[in-house]
Backbone as numpy.savetxt, mean C-alpha at the origin, in Angstrom:
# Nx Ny Nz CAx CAy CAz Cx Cy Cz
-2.62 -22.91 6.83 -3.45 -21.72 6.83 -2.58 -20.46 6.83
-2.79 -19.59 6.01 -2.37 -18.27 5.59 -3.15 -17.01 6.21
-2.30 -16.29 7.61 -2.88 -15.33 8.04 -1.92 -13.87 7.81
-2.48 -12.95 7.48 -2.17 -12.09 7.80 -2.69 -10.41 8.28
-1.53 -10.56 9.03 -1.75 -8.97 10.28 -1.25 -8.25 9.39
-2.60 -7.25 9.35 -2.72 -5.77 8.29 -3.11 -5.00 8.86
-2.74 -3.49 8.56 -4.14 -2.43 8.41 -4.65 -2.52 6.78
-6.15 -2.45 7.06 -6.84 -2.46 6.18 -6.49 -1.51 5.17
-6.11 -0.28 5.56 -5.45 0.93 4.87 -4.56 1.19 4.00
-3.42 0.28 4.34 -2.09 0.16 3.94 -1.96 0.25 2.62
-1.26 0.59 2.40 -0.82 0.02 0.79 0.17 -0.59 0.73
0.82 -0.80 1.54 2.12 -1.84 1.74 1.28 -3.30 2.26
0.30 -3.25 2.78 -0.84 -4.43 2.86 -1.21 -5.21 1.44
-2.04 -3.59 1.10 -2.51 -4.44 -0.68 -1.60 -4.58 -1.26
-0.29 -4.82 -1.32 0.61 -5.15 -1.96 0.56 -6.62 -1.89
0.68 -7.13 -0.24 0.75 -8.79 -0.36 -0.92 -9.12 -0.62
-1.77 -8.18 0.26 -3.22 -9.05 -0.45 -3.10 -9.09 -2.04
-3.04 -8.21 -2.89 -3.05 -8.52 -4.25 -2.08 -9.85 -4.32
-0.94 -10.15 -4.21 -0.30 -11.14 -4.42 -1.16 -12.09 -4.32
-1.70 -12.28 -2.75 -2.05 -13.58 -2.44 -3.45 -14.13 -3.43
-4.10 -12.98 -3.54 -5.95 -12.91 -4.71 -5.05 -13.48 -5.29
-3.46 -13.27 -6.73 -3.72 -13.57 -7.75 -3.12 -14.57 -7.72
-2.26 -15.27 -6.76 -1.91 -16.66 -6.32 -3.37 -17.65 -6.65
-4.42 -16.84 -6.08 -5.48 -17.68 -5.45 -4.83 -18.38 -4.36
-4.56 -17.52 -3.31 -4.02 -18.24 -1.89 -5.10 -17.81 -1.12
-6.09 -18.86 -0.25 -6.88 -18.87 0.58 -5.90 -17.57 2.00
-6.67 -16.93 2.36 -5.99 -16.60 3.87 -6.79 -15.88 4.44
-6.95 -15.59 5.68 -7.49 -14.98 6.51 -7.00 -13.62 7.36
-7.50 -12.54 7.05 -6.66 -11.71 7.64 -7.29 -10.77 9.47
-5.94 -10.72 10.16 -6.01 -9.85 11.34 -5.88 -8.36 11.06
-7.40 -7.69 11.24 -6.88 -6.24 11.16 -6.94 -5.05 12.23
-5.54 -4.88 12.58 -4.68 -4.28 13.99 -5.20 -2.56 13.83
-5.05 -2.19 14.78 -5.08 -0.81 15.02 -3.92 -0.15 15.30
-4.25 1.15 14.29 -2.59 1.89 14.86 -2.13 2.22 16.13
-1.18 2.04 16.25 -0.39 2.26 17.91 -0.67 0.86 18.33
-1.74 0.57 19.01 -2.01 -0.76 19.60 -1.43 -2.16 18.74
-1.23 -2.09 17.37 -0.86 -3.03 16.72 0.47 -3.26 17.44
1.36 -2.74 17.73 2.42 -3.14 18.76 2.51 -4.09 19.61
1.05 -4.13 20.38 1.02 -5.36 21.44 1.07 -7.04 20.76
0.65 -6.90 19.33 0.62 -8.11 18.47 2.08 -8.05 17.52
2.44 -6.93 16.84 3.27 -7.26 16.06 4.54 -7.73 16.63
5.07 -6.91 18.00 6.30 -7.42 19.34 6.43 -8.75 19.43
5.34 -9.58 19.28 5.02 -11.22 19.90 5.49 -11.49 18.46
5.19 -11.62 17.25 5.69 -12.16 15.97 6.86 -11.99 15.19
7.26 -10.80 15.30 8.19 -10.02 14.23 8.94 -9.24 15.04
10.82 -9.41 14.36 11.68 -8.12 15.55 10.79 -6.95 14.73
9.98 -6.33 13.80 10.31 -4.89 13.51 8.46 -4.99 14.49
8.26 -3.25 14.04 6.86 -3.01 14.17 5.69 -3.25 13.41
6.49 -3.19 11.99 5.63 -2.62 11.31 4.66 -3.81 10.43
3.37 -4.05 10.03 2.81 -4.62 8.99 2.58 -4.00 7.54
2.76 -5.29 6.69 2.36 -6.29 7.17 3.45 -7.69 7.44
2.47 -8.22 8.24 3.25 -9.53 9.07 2.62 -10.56 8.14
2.88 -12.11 7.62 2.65 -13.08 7.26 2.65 -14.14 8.04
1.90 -15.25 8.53 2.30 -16.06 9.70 1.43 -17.27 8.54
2.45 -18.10 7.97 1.74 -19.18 7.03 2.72 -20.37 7.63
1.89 -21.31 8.39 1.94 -22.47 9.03 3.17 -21.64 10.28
3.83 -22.64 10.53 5.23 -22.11 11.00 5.93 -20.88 10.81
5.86 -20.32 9.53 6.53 -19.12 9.22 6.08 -18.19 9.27
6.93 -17.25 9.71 6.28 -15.98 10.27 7.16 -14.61 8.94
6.89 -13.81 8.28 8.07 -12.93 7.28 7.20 -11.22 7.98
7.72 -10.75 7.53 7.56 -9.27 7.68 8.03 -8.42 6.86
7.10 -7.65 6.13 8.02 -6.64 5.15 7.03 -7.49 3.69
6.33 -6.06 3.12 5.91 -6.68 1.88 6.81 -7.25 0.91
7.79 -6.47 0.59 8.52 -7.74 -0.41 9.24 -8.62 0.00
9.61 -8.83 1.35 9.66 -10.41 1.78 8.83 -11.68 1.50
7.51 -10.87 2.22 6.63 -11.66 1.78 6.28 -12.16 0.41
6.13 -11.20 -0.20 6.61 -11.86 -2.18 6.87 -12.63 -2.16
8.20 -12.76 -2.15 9.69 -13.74 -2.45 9.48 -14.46 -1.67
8.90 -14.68 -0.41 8.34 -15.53 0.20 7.54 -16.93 -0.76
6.28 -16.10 -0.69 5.22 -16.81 -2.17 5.95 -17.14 -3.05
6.59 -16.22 -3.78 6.88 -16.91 -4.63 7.84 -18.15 -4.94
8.61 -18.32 -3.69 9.37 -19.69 -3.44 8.59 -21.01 -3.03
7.65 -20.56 -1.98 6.40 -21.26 -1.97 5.82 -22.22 -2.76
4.89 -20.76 -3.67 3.47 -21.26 -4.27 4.14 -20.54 -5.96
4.11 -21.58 -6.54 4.78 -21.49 -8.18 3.40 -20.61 -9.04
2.25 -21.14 -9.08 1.49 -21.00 -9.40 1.34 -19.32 -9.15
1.41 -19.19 -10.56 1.18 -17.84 -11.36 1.94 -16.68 -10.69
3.79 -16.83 -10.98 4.27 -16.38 -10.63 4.21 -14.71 -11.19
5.41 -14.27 -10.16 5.05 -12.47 -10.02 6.28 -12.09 -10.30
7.16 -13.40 -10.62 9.09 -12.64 -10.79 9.37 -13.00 -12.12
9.53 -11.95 -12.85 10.03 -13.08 -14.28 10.68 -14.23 -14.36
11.18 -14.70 -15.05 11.68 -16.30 -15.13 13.01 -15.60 -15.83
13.11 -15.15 -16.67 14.23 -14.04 -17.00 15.21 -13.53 -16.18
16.56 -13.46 -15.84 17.11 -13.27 -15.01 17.46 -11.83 -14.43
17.38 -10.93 -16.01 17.70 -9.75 -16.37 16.39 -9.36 -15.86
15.24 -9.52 -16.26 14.13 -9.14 -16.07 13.80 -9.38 -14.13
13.86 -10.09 -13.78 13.70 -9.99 -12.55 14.47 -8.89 -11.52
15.57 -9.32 -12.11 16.54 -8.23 -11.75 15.75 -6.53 -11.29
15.15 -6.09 -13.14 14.96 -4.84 -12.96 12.82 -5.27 -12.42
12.45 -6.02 -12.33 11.31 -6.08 -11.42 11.89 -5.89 -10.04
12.81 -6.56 -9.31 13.44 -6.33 -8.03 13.53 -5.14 -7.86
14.24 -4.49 -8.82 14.90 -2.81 -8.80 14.02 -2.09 -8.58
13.04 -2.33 -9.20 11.31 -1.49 -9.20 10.51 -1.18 -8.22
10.58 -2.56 -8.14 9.89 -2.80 -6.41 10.55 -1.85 -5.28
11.85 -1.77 -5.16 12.82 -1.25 -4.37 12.24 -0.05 -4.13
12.67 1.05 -5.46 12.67 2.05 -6.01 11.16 2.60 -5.28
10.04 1.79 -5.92 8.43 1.97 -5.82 8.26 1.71 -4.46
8.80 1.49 -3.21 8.72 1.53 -1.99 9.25 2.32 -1.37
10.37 3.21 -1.74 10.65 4.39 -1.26 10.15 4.99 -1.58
9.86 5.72 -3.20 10.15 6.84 -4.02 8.57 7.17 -4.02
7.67 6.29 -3.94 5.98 6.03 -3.87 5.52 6.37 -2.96
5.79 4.87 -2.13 5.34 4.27 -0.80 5.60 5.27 0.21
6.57 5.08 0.58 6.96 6.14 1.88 6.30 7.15 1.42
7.02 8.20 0.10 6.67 9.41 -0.06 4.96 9.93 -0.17
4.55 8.89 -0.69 3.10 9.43 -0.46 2.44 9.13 0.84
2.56 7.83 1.42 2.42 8.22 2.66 2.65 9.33 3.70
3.74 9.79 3.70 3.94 10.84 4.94 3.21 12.12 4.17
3.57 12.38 2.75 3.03 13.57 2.47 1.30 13.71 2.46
0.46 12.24 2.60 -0.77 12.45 2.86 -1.03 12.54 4.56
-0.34 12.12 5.17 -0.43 12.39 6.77 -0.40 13.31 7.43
0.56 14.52 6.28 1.06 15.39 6.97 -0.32 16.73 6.66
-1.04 16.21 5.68 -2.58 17.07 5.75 -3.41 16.20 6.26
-3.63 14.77 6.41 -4.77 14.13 6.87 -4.64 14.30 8.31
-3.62 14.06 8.97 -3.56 13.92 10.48 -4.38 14.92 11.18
-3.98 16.38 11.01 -4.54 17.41 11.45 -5.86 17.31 11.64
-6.80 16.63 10.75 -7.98 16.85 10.46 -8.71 15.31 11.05
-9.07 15.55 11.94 -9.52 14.39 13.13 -10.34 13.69 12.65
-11.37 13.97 11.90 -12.39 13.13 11.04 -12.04 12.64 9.76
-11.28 13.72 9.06 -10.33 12.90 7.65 -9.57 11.28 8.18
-8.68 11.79 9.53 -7.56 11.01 10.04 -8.70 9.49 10.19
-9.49 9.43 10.64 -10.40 8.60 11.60 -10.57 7.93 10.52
-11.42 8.50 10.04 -12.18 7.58 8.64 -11.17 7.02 8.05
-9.98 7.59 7.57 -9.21 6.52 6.88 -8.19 5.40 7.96
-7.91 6.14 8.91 -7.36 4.82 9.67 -8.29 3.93 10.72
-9.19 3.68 10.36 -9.93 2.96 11.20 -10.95 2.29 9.72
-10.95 2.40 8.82 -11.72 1.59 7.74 -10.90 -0.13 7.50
-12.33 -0.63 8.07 -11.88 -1.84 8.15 -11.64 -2.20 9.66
-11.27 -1.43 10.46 -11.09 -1.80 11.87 -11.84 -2.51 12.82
-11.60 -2.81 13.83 -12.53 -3.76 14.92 -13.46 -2.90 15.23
-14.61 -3.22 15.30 -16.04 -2.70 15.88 -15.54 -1.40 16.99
-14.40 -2.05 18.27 -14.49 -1.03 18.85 -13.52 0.20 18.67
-12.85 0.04 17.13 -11.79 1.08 16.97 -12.47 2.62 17.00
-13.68 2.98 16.76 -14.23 4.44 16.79 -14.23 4.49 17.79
-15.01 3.94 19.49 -14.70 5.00 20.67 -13.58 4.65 21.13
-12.83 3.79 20.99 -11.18 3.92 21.61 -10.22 4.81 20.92
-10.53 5.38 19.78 -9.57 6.64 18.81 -10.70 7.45 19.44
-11.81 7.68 19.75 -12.26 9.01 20.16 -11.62 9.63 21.16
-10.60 8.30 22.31 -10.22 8.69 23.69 -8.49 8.83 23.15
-8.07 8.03 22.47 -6.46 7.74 22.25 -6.10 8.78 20.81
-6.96 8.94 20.23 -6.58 9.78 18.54 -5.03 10.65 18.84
-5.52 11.56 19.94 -4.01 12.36 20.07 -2.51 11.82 20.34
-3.10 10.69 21.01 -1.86 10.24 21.49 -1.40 9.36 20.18
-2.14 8.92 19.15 -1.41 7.89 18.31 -1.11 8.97 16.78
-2.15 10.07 16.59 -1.80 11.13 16.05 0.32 11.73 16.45
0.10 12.18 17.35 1.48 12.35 17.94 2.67 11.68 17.90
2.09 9.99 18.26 3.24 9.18 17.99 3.14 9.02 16.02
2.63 8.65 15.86 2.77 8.83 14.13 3.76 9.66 13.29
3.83 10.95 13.97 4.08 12.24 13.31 5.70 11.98 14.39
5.83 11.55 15.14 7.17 11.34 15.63 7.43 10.36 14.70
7.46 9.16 14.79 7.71 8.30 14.44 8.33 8.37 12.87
7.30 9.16 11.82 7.55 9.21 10.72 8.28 10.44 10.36
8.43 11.24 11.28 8.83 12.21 11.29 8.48 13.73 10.21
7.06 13.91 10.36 6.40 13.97 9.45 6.33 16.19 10.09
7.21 17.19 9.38 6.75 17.79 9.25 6.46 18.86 8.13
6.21 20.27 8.08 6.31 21.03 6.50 7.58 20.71 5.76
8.61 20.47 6.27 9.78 20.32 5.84 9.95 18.92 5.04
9.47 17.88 5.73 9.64 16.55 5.09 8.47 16.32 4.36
7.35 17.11 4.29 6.63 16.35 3.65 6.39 17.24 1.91
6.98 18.97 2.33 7.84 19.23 1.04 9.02 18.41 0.05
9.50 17.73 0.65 10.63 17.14 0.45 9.74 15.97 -0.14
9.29 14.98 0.53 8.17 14.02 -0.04 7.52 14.13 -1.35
6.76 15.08 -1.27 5.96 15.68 -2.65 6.87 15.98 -3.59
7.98 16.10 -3.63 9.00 16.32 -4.75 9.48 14.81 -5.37
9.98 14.25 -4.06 9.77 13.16 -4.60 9.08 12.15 -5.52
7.99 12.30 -4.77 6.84 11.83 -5.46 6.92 12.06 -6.63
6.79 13.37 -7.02 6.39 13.84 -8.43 7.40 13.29 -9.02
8.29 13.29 -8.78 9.89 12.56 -9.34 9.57 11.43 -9.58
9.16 10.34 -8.90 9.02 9.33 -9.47 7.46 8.67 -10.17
6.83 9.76 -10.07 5.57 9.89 -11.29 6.19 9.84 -12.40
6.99 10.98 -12.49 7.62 11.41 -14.08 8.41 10.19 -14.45
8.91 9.35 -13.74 9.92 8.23 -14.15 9.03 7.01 -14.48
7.82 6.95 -13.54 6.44 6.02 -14.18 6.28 6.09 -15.57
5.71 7.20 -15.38 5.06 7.98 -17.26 6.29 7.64 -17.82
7.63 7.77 -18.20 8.70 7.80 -19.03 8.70 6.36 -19.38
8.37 5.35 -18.24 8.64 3.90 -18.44 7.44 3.59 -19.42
6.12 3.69 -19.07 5.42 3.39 -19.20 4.66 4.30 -20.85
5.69 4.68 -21.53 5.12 5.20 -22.58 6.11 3.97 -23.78
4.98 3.97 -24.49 4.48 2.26 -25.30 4.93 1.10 -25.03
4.86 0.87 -23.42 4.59 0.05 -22.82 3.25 -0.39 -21.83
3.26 -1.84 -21.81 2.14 -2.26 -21.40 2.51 -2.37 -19.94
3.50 -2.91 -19.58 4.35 -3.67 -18.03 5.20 -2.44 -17.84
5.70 -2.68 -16.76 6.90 -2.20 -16.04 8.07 -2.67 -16.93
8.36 -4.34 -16.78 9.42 -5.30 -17.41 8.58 -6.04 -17.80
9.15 -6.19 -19.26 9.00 -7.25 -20.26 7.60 -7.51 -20.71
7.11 -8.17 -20.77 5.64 -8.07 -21.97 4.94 -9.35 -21.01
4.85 -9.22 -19.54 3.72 -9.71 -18.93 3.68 -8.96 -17.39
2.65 -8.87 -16.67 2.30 -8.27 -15.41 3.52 -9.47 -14.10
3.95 -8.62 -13.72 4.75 -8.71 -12.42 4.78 -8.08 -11.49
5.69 -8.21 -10.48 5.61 -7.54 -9.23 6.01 -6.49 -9.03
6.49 -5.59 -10.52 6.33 -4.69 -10.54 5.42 -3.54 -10.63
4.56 -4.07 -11.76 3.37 -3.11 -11.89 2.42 -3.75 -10.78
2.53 -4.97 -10.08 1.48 -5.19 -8.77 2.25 -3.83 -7.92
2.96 -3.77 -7.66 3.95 -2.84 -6.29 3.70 -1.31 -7.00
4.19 -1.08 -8.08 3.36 0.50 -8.60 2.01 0.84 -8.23
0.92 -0.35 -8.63 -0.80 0.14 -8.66 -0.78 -0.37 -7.07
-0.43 -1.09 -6.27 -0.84 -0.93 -5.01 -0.68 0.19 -4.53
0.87 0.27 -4.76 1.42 1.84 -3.64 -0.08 2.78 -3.78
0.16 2.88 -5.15 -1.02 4.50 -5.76 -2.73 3.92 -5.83
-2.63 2.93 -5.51 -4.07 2.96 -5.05 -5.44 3.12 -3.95
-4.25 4.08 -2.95 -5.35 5.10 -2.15 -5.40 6.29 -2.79
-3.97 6.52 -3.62 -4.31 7.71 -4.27 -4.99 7.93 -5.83
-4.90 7.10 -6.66 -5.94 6.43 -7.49 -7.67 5.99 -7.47
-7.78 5.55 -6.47 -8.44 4.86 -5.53 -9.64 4.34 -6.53
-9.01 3.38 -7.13 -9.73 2.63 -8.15 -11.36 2.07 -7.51
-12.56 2.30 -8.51 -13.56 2.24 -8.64 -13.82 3.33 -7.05
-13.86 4.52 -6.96 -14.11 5.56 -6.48 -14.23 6.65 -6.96
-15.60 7.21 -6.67 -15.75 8.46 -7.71 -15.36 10.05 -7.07
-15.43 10.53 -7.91 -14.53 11.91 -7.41 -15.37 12.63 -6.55
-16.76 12.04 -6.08 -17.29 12.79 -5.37 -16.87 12.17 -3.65
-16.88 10.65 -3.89 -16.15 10.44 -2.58 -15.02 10.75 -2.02
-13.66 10.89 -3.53 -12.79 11.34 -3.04 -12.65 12.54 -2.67
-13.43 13.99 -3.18 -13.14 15.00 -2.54 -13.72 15.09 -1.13
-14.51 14.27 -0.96 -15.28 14.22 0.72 -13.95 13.46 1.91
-13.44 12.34 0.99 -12.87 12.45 1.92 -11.20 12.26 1.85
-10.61 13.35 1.29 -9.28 13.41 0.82 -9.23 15.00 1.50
-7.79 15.11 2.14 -7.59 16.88 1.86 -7.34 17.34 0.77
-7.90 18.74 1.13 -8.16 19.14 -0.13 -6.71 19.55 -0.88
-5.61 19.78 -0.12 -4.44 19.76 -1.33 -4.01 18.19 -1.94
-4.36 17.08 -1.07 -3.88 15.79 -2.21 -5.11 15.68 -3.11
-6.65 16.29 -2.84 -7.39 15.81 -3.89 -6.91 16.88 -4.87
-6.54 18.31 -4.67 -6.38 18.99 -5.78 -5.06 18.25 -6.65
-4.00 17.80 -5.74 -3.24 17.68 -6.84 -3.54 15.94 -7.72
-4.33 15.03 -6.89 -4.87 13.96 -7.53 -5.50 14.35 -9.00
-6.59 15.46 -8.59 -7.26 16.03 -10.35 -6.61 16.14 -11.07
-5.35 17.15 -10.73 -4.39 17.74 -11.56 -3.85 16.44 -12.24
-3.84 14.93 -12.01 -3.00 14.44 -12.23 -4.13 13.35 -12.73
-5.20 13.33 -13.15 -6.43 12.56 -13.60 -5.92 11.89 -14.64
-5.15 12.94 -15.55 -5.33 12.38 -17.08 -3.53 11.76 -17.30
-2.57 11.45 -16.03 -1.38 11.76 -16.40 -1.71 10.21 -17.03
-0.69 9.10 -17.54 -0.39 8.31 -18.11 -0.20 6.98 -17.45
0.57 7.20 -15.45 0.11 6.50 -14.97 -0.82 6.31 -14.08
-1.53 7.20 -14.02 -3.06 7.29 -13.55 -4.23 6.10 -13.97
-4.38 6.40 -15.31 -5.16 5.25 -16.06 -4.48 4.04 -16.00
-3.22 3.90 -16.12 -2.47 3.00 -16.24 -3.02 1.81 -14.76
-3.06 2.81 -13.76 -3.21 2.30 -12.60 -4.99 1.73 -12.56
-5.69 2.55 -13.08 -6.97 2.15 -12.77 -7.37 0.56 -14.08
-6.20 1.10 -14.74 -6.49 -0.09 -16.18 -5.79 -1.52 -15.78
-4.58 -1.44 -14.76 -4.19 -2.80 -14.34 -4.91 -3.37 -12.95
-5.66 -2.22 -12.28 -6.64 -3.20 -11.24 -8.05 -3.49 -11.67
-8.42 -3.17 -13.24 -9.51 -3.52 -13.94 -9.27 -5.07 -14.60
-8.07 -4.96 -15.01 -7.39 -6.75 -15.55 -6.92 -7.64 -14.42
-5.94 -7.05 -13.57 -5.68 -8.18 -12.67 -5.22 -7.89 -10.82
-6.55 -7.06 -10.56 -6.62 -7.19 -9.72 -8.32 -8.03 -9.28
-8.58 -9.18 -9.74 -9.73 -9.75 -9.45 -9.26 -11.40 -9.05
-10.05 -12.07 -8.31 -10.67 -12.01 -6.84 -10.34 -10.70 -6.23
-11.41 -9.75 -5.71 -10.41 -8.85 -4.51 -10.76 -9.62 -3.74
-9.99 -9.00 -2.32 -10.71 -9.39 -0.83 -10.95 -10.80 -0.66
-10.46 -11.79 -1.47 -10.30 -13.37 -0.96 -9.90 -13.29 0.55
-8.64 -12.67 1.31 -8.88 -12.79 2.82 -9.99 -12.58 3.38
-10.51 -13.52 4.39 -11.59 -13.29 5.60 -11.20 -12.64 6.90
-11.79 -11.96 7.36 -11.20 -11.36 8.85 -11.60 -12.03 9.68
-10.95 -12.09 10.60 -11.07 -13.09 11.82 -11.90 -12.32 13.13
């Protein structure tokens, strides 16, 4: 049995849930609350962070562990090229698309969502345990606070972030012009690790009326601005082909 400890939120989450849907790997998932996820992740894993994998005996941590995990595993409908060269620069991608993405859009959406107590709520508690709304009604500041330590999240870094970002938009679009993939001429764990990262900010099959309700309003402005870029569609066009089964995990 295949469990894993997530936030529902993550995008470093939907990274291994997509894996596991297009495995078709049965699993069941635990979904932790911020700050408090500590009291569970300490007992499994030296780091903090999810997501965690705990399949039979084995325990991995870190989305592209977990990959390479699977994919040593479970053969069936692999995510690494078979190509040596090609895996190579899928590896590289992945790398790249977890800093240059991942991180960066994370902190730079925190650093406007946090402030805003009902923005913050709704997105970190979707999906959460029944009693995650009145225990963030009493704890919000305190895990608000540790967050913004932790990530170190202020005008300064999250300027710095947004540059980034845009930096490695422009290196998306450059790849991805008359191309179908990331590498080579089938879907890998590259373009899975691109459309996860960007799919809170994408936020495939969501319409722009939900997202301006509940996005700040400088990431929804610059999301519009960025409606028609190249990997925008790109993103909503590879979780229209292969991101189906969703949501094969059950919560426990």
């Amino acid at each position: 049995m295949i469990t894993l400890y997530q936030f529902p939120f993550s995008h470093y989450c939907e990274k291994v849930r997509w894996a596991l849907d297009y495995k078709g790997l049965p699993f069941t998932t635990k979904n932790l609350l911020p700050g408090l996820h500590l009291r569970v992740t300490r007992k499994l894993a030296p780091g903090s962070s999810v997501p965690i994998l705990v399949d039979n005996e084995r325990i991995i941590q870190d989305s592209t562990e977990i990959i390479t995990f699977l994919e040593e595993k479970y053969s069936a409908q692999p995510l690494t090229p078979r190509d040596p060269q090609h895996a190579n620069e899928a590896m590289e991608w992945e790398a790249y698309l977890d800093e240059e993405i991942g991180t960066t859009l994370r902190l730079w959406f925190y650093y406007y969502a946090l402030p805003d107590r009902n923005c913050a709520l709704n997105f970190l508690l979707d999906g959460a345990p029944w009693y995650g709304r009145p225990l963030f009604a009493v704890i919000y500041p305190k895990v608000r606070d540790a967050m913004i330590e932790f990530m170190d999240i202020n005008a300064e870094s999250a300027s710095r972030a947004k540059a980034r970002l845009e930096s490695a938009l422009d290196r998306l679009d450059a790849a991805l012009e008359g191309n179908r993939f990331l590498v080579g001429d089938r879907f890998s764990r590259a373009d899975l690790t691109a459309c996860a990262l960007l799919s809170p900010y994408c936020a495939p099959g969501k319409s722009d009326t939900e997202i301006a309700s509940a996005f700040p309003a400088p990431v929804a402005d610059l999301r519009e601005a960025h409606k028609n870029r190249p990997f925008f569609n790109w993103v909503l066009d590879t979780y229209r082909q292969y991101r189906e089964p969703k949501a094969v995990g059950r919560p426990e």
